[in-house]
MARDRENTOR-452518 format. One record per residue (C-alpha): residue number from 1; residue in one letter; x, y, z. Coordinates in Angstrom, 2 decimals, padded with zeros to 5 digits. Layout:
<gutis>
NUM / a / X / Y / Z;
...
</gutis>
This chain:
<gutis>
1 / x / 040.80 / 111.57 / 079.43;
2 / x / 040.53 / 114.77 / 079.54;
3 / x / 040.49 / 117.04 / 083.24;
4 / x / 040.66 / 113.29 / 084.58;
5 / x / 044.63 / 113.46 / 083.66;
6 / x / 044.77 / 117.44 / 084.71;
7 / x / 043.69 / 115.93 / 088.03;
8 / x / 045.88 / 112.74 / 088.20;
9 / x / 049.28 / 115.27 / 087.59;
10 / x / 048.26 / 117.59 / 090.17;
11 / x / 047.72 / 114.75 / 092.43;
12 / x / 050.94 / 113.17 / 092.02;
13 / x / 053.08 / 116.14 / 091.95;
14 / x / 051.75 / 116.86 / 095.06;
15 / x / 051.91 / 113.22 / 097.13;
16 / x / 055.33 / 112.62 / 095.73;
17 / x / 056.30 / 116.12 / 095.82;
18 / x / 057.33 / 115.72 / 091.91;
19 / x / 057.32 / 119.43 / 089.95;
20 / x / 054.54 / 119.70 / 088.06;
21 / x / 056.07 / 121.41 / 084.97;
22 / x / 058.49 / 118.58 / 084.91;
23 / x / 055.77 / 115.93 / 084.93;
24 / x / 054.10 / 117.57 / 082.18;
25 / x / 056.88 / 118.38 / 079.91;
26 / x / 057.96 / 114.51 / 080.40;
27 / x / 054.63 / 113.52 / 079.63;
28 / x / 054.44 / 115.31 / 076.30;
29 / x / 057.94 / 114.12 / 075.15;
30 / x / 057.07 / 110.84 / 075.65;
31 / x / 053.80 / 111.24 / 073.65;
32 / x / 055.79 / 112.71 / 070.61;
33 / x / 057.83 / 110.22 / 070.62;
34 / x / 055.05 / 107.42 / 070.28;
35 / x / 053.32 / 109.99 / 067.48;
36 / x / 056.75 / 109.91 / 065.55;
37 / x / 057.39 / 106.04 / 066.13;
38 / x / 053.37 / 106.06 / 064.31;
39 / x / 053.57 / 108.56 / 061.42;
40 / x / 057.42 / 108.21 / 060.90;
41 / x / 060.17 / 110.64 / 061.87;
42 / x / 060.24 / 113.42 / 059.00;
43 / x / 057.04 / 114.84 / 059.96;
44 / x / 057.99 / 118.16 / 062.60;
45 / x / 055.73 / 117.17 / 065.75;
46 / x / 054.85 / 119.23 / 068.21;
47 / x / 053.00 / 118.00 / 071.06;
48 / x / 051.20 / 119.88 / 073.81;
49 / x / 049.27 / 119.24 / 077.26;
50 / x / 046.31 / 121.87 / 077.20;
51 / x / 045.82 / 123.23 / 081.15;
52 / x / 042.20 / 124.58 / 080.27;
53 / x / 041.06 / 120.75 / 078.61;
54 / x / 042.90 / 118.71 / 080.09;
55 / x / 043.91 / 117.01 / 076.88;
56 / x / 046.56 / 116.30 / 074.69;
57 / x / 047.26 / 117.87 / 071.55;
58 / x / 049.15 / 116.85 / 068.78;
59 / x / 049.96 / 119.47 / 065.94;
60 / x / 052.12 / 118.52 / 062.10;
61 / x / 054.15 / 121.55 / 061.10;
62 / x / 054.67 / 121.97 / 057.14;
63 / x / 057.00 / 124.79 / 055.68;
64 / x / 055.04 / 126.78 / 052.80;
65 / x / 056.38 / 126.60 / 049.38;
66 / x / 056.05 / 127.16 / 045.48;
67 / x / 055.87 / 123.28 / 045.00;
68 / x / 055.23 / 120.85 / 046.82;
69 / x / 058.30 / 117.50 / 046.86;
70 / x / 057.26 / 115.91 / 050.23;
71 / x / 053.28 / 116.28 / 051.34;
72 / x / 055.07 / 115.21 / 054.76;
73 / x / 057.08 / 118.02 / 055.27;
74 / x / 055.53 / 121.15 / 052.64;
75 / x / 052.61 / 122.63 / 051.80;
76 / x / 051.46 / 124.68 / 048.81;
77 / x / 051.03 / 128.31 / 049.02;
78 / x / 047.24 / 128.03 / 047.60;
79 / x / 046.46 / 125.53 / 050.20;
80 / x / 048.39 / 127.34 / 052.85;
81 / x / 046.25 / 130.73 / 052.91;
82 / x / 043.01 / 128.80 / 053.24;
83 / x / 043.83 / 128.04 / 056.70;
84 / x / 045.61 / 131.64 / 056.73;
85 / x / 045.41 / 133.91 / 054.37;
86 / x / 048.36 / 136.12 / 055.89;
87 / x / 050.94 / 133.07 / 055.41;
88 / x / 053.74 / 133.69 / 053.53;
89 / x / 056.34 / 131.89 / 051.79;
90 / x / 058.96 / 129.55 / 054.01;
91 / x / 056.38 / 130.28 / 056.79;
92 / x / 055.28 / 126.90 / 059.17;
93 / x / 052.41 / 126.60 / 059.68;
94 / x / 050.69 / 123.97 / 062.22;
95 / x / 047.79 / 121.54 / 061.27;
96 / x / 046.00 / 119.72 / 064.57;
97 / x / 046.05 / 116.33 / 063.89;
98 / x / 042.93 / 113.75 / 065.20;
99 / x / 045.51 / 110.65 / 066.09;
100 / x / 043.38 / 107.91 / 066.51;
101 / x / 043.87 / 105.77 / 069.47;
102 / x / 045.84 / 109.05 / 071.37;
103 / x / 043.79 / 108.53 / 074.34;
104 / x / 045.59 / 105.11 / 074.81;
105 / x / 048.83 / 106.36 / 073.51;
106 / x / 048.49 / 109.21 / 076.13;
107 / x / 047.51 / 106.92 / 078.45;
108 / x / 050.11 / 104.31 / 078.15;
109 / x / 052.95 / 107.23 / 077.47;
110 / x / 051.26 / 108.83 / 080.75;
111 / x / 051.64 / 105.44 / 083.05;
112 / x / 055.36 / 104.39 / 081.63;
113 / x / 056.11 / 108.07 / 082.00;
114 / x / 054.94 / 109.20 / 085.66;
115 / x / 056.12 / 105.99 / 086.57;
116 / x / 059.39 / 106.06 / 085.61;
117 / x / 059.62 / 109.71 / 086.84;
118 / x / 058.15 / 109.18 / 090.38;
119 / x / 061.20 / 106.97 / 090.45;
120 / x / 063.95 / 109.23 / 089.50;
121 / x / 062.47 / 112.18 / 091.07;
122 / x / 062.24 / 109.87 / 094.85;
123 / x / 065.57 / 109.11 / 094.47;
124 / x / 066.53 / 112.35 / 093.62;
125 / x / 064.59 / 114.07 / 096.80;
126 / x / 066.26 / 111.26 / 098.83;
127 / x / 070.16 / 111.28 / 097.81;
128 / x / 069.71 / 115.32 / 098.46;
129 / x / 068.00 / 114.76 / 101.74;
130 / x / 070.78 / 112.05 / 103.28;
131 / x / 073.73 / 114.05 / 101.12;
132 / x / 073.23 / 116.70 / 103.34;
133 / x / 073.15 / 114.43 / 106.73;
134 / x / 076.45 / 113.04 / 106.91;
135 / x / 077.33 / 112.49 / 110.68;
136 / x / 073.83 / 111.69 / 111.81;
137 / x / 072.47 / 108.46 / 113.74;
138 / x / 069.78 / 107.06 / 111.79;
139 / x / 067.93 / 103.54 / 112.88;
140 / x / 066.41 / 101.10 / 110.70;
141 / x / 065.39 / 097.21 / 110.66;
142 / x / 067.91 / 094.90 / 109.51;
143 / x / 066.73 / 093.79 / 105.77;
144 / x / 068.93 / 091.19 / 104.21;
145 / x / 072.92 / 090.71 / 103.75;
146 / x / 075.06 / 090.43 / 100.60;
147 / x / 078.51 / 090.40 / 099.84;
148 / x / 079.08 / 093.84 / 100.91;
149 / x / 077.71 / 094.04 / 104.17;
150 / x / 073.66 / 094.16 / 105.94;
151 / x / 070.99 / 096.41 / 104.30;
152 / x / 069.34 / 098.08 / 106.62;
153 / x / 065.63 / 099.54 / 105.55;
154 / x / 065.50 / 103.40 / 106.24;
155 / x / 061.49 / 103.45 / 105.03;
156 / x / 061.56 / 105.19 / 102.10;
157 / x / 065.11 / 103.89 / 101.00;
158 / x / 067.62 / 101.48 / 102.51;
159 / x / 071.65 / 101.64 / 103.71;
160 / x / 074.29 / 099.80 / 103.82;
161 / x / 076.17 / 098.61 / 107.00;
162 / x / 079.86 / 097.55 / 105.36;
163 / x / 081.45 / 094.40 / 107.02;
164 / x / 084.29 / 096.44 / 107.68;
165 / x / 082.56 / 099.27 / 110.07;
166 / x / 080.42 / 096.70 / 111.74;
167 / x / 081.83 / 095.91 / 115.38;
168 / x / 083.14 / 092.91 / 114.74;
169 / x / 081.38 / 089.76 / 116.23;
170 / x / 078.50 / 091.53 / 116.27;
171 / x / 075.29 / 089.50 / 115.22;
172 / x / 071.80 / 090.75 / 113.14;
173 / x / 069.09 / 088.32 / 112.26;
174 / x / 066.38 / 089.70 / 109.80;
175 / x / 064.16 / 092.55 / 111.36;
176 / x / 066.42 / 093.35 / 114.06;
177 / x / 066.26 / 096.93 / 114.56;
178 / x / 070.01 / 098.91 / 114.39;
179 / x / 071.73 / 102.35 / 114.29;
180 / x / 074.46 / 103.89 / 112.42;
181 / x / 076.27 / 107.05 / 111.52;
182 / x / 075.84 / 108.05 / 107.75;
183 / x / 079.47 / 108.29 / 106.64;
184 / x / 078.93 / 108.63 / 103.00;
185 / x / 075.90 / 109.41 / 100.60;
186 / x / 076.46 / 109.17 / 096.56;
187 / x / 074.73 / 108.18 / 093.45;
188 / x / 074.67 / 104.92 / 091.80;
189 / x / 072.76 / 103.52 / 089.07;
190 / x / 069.96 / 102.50 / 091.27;
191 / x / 069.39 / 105.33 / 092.81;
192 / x / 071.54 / 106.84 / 096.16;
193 / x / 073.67 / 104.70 / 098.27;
194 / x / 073.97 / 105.37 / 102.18;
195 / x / 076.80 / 104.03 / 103.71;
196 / x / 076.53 / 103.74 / 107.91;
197 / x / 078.79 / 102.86 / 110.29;
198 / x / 078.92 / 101.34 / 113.74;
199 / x / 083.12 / 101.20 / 114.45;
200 / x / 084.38 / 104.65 / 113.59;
201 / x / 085.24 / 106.92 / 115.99;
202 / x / 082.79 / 109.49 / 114.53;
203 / x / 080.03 / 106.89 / 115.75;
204 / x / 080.77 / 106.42 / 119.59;
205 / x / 081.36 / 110.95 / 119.24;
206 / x / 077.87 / 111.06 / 118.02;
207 / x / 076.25 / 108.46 / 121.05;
208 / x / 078.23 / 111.15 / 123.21;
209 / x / 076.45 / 113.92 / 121.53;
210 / x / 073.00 / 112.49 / 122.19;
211 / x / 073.41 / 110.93 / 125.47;
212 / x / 075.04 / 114.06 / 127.05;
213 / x / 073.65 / 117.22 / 127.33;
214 / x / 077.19 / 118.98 / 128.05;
215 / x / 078.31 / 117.95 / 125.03;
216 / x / 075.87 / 118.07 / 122.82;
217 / x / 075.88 / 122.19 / 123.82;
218 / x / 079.18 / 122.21 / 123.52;
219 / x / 079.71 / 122.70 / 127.81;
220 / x / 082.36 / 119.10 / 127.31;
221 / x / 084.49 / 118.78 / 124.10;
222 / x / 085.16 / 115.53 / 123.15;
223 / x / 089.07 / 115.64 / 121.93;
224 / x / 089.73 / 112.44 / 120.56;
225 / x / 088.52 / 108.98 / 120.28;
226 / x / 090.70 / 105.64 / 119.86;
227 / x / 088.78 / 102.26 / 119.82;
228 / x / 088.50 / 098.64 / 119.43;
229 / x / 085.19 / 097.88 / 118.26;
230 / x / 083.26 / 095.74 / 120.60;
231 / x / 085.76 / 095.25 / 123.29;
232 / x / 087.33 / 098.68 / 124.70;
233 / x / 087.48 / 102.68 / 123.79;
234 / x / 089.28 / 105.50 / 125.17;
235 / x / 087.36 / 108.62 / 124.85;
236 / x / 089.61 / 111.88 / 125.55;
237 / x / 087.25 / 115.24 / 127.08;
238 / x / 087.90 / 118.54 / 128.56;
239 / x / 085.71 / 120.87 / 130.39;
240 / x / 084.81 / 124.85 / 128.79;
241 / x / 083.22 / 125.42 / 132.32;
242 / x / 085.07 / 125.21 / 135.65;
243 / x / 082.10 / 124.21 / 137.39;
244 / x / 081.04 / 121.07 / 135.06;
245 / x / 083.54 / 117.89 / 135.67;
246 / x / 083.95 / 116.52 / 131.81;
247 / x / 084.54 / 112.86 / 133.01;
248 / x / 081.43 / 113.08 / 135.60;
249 / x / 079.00 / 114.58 / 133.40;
250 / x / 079.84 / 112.01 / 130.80;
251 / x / 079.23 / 109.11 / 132.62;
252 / x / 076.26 / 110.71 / 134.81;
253 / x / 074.62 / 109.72 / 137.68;
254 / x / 075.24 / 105.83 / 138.84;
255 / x / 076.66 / 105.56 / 135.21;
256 / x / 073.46 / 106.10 / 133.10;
257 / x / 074.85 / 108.08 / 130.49;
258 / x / 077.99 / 105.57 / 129.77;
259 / x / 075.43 / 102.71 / 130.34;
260 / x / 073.13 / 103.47 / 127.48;
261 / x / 076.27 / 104.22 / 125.07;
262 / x / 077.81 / 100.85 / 126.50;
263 / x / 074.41 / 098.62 / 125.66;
264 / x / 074.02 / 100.16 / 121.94;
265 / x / 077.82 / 099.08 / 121.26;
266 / x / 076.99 / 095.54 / 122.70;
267 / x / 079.39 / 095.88 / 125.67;
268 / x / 082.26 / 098.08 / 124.61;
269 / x / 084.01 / 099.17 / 127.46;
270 / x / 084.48 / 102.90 / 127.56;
271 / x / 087.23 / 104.86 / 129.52;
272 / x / 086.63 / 108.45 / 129.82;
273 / x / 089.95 / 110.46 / 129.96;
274 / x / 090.80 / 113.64 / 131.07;
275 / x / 092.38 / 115.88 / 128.41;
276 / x / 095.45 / 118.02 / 128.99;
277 / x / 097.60 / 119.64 / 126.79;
278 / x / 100.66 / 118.54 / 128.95;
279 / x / 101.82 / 115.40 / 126.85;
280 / x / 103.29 / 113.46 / 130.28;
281 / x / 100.05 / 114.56 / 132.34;
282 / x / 097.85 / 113.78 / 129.05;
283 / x / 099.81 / 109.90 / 128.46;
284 / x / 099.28 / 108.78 / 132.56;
285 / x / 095.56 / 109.62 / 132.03;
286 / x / 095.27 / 107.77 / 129.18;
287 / x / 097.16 / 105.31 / 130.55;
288 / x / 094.91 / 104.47 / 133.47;
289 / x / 094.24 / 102.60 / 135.50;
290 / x / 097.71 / 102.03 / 135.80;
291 / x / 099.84 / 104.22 / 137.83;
292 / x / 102.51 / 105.80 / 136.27;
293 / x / 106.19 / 107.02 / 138.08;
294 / x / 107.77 / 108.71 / 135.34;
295 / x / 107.55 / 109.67 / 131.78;
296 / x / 110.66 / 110.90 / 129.42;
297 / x / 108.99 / 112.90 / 126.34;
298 / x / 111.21 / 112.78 / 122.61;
299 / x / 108.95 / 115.02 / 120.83;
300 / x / 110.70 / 115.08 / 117.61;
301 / x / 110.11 / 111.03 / 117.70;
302 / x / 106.68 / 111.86 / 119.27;
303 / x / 107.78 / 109.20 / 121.77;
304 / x / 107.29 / 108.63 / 125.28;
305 / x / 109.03 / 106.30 / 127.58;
306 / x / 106.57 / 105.59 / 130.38;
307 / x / 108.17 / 103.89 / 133.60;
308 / x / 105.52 / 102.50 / 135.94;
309 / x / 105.87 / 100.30 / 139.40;
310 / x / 106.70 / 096.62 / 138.29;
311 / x / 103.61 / 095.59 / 140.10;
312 / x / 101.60 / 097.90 / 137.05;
313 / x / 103.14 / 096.29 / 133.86;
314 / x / 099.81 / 094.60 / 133.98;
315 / x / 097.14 / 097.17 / 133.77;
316 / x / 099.60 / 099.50 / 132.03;
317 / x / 100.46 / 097.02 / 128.97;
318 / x / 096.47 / 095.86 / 129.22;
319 / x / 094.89 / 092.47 / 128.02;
320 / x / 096.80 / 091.32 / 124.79;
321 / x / 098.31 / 095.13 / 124.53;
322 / x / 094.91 / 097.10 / 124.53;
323 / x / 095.60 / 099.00 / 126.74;
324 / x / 098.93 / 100.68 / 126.10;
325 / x / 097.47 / 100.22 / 121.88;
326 / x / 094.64 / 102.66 / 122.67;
327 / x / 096.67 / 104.72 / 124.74;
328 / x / 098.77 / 105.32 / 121.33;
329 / x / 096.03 / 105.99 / 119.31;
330 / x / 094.79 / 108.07 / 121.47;
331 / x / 097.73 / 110.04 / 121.73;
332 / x / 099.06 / 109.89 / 118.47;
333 / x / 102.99 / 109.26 / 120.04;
334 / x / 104.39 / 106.20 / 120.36;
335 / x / 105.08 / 104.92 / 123.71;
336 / x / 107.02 / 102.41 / 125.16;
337 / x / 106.14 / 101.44 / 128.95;
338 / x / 108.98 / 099.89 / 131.53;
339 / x / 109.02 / 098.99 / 134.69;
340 / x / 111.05 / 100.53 / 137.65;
341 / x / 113.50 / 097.80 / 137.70;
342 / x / 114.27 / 097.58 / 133.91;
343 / x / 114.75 / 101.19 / 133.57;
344 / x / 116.89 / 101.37 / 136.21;
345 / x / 119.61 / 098.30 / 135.00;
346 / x / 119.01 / 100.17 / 131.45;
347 / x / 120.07 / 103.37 / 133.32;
348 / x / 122.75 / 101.89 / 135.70;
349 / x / 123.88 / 099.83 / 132.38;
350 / x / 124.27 / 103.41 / 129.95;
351 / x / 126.31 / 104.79 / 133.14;
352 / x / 128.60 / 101.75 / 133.00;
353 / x / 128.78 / 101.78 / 129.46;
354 / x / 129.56 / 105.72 / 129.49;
355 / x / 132.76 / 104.73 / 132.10;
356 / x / 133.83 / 102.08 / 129.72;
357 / x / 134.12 / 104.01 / 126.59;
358 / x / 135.66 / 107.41 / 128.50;
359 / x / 138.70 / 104.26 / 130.01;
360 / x / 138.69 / 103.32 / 126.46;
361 / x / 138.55 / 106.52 / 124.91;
362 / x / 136.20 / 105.73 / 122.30;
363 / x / 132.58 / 107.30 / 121.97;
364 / x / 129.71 / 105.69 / 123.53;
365 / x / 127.78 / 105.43 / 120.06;
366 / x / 130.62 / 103.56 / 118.63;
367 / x / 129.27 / 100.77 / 121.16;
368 / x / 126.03 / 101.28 / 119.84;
369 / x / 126.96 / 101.17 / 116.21;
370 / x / 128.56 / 097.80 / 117.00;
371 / x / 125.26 / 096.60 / 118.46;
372 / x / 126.52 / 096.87 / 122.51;
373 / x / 124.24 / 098.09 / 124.89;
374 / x / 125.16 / 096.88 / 128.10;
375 / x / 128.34 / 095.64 / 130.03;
376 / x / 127.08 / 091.97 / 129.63;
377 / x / 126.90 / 092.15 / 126.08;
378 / x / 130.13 / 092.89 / 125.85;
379 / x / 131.82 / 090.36 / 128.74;
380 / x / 130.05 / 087.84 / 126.59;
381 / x / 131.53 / 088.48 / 123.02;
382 / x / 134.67 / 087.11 / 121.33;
383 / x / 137.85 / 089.43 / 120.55;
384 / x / 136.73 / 089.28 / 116.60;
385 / x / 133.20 / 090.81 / 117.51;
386 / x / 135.26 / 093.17 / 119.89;
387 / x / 137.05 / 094.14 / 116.86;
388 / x / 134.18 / 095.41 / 115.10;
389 / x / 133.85 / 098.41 / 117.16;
390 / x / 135.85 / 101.70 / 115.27;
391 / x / 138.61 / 102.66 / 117.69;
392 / x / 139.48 / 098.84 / 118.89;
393 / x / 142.38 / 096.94 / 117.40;
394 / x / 144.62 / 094.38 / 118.60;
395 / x / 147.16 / 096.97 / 120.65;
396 / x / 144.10 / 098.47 / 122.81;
397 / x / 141.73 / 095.56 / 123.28;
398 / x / 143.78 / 094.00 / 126.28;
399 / x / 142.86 / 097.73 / 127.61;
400 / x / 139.32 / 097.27 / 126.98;
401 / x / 138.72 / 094.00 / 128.72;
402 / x / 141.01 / 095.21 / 131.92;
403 / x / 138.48 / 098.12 / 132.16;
404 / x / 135.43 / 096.00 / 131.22;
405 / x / 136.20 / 093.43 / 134.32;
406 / x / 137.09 / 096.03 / 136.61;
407 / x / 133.84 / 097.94 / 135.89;
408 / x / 131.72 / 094.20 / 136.16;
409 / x / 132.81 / 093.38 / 139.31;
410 / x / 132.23 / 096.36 / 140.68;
411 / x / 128.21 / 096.69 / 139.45;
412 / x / 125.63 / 095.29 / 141.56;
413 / x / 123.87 / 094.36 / 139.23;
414 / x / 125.30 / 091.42 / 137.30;
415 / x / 123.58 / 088.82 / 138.97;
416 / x / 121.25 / 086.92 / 136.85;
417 / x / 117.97 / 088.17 / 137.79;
418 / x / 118.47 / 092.16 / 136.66;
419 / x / 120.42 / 091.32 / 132.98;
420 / x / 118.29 / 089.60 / 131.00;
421 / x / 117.93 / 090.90 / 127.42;
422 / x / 115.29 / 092.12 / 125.93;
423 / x / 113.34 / 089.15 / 124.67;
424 / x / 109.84 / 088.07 / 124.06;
425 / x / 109.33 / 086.72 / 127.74;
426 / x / 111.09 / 089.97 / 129.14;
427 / x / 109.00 / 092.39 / 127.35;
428 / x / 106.08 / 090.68 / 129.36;
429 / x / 107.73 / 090.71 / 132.47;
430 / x / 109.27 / 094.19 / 132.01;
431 / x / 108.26 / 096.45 / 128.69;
432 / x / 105.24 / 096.92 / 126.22;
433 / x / 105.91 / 098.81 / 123.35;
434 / x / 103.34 / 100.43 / 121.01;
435 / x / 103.41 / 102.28 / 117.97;
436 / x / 100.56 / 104.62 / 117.02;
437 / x / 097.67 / 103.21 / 115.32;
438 / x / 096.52 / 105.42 / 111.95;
439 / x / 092.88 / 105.45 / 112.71;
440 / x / 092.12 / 107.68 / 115.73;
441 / x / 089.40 / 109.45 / 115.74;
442 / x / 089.05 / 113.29 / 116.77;
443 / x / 085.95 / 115.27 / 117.61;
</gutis>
């Protein structure tokens, strides 16, 4: 074998970028431990790779001694000082052994050996390669599927694609080339896994980064993300230079930009919304295209009441709540949207109710607490329910309904067209509520 294997570690350690040192001192365990599996374990074996040869060599150590119990393991003093004559007792001393067949054990030990290294050491110089590029695009050809999700081939190693950050009805057949954003890299027992992603947040912030110039150097900050995978985003940006228009640059010129972010995510639409830190001005932006009359702000609640024209319920609400839903997430409040005329009778309906409970000297919330919120409500209920509210008994609730006619007769609004409760049908006609989604994304 001899400079034949000097030449095959060099050449190894330096395709597969393997240390050298490690190769060798592999090598040479694995060769003692075929020696000891040979000539049994209580002889002390040393083995060593000689740099100047090329070869292997295998050396028995033997402790020095009066008498000799075990010729394995000891070695008289006479016999000792012909091989060194300034040996003394309890010294080791080191005989080279001729192992027959050790070019094949080398050989074999070499093979399993490099072999097994080249393996650990790959997927060693890839886990520490991907570990450190979390949040980049990479692209590879779709491989196979299994429970988990696609495997996507990388070259040297492969990824996952999850089921649950693919956009969902999107379709792969094998060798179909796809991107995704490395989300997480960690060991396994078969070496690193990648996990990408195509539906975070973190993914369409990324397309952003590479498609647009301005914020790629940082010109347009993108300050939040909220989507639907596959069907619609809301993408939230604001401007570090006057001069550059955030929305304009991220959409570019006849759409070119948007367009090429729109095709990878197979058709998502994308609205690009201005960013304020006014909450009202920030919601009717994100809220678009609807137009948008007034907005009350709770901000202990985080919870805005958006009114809009009753002809924009619509486009404010959105197809099957999208809209308003992204809006939310977007956001991070919750926000419930009304039309003129419903927040007006809600309005016009408090007022009454405030009249009623000053000519029945009671406190508005005790209406509440009895679950009245308009005039109606109340016209419409028995004595016994009337009951239920703290500050009515039988004396004062002849009181109560002589105030509650007089102030229904005298409201315009008790025909049957502006009362009707807040059902299913009438949140279509004249609300749409939404609560913040948990997985926005931010930039």
């Amino acid at each position: 074998m001899n400079l034949e294997l000097k030449k095959a570690i060099d050449q190894i350690s330096k395709d597969k970028g393997i240390d050298r040192d490690m190769l060798i001192d592999t090598l040479e365990e694995a060769i003692r431990a075929s020696v000891t599996k040979k000539f049994g374990d209580k002889m002390d074996i040393e083995v060593t790779f000689n740099e100047e040869t090329g070869e292997i060599e295998v050396y028995q150590f033997k402790i020095v001694v009066e008498d000799v119990e075990d010729t394995d393991t000891e070695i008289s003093m006479s016999e000792a000082t012909q091989h060194d004559p300034n040996v003394d007792l309890d010294d080791a001393i080191g005989f080279r052994l001729q192992v027959e067949d050790l070019g094949r054990i080398a050989a074999q030990s070499a093979k399993q050996v490099i072999i097994q290294r080249m393996r650990d050491a790959e997927q060693e110089i890839i886990y520490e390669e991907y570990k450190n590029r979390k949040g980049e695009i990479v692209s590879g050809i779709i491989q196979r599927r299994d429970r988990a999700g696609w495997i996507v081939n990388l070259g040297r190693t492969e990824a996952l694609l999850p089921k649950d950050r693919q956009i969902p009805r999107e379709r792969f057949r094998q060798g179909d080339r796809v991107e995704g954003l490395i989300v997480d890299v960690h060991q396994e027992g078969r070496g690193p896994q990648i996990i990408i992603t195509r539906a975070d947040p973190e993914y369409m912030i990324s397309l952003f980064r590479r498609e647009v110039p301005e914020v790629a150097d940082g010109t347009v900050n993108i300050m939040g993300v909220a989507r639907d995978p596959g069907l619609r985003a809301k993408v939230a940006v604001l401007s570090q230079d006057s001069n550059v228009d955030p929305v304009g640059a991220c959409v570019g010129v006849r759409g070119s930009r948007i367009h090429n972010i729109v095709q990878e995510l197979r058709g998502e639409r994308i609205d690009i919304v201005l960013w304020s830190p006014d909450i009202a001005t920030y919601a009717a932006n994100a809220l678009s295209p609807a137009r948008i009359s007034k907005i009350a702000i709770e901000d202990e609640e985080k919870f805005l009441e958006v009114v809009v024209p009753d002809d924009q319920l619509t486009p404010a609400i959105g197809k099957k709540g999208q809209n308003v839903k992204l809006a939310a997430k977007l956001l991070g409040w919750k926000i419930d949207i009304l039309t003129n005329s419903r927040f007006n009778k809600i309005h016009k309906d408090r007022q009454l109710l405030e009249q009623l409970a000053s000519a029945a000297q009671i406190s508005i919330a005790d209406f509440a607490a009895a679950g009245f919120d308009s005039l109606e409500a109340i016209v419409e209920s028995s004595n016994e329910e009337l009951l239920n509210i703290q500050g009515i008994n039988e004396e004062n609730i002849g009181n109560l309904r002589g105030a509650l006619n007089l102030l229904f007769s005298q409201s315009p609004d008790n025909d049957e067209e502006g009362t009707a409760g807040p059902s299913q049908e009438n949140d279509d006609e004249g609300t749409g509520q939404q609560d913040t989604p948990s997985d926005g994304g931010n930039a």
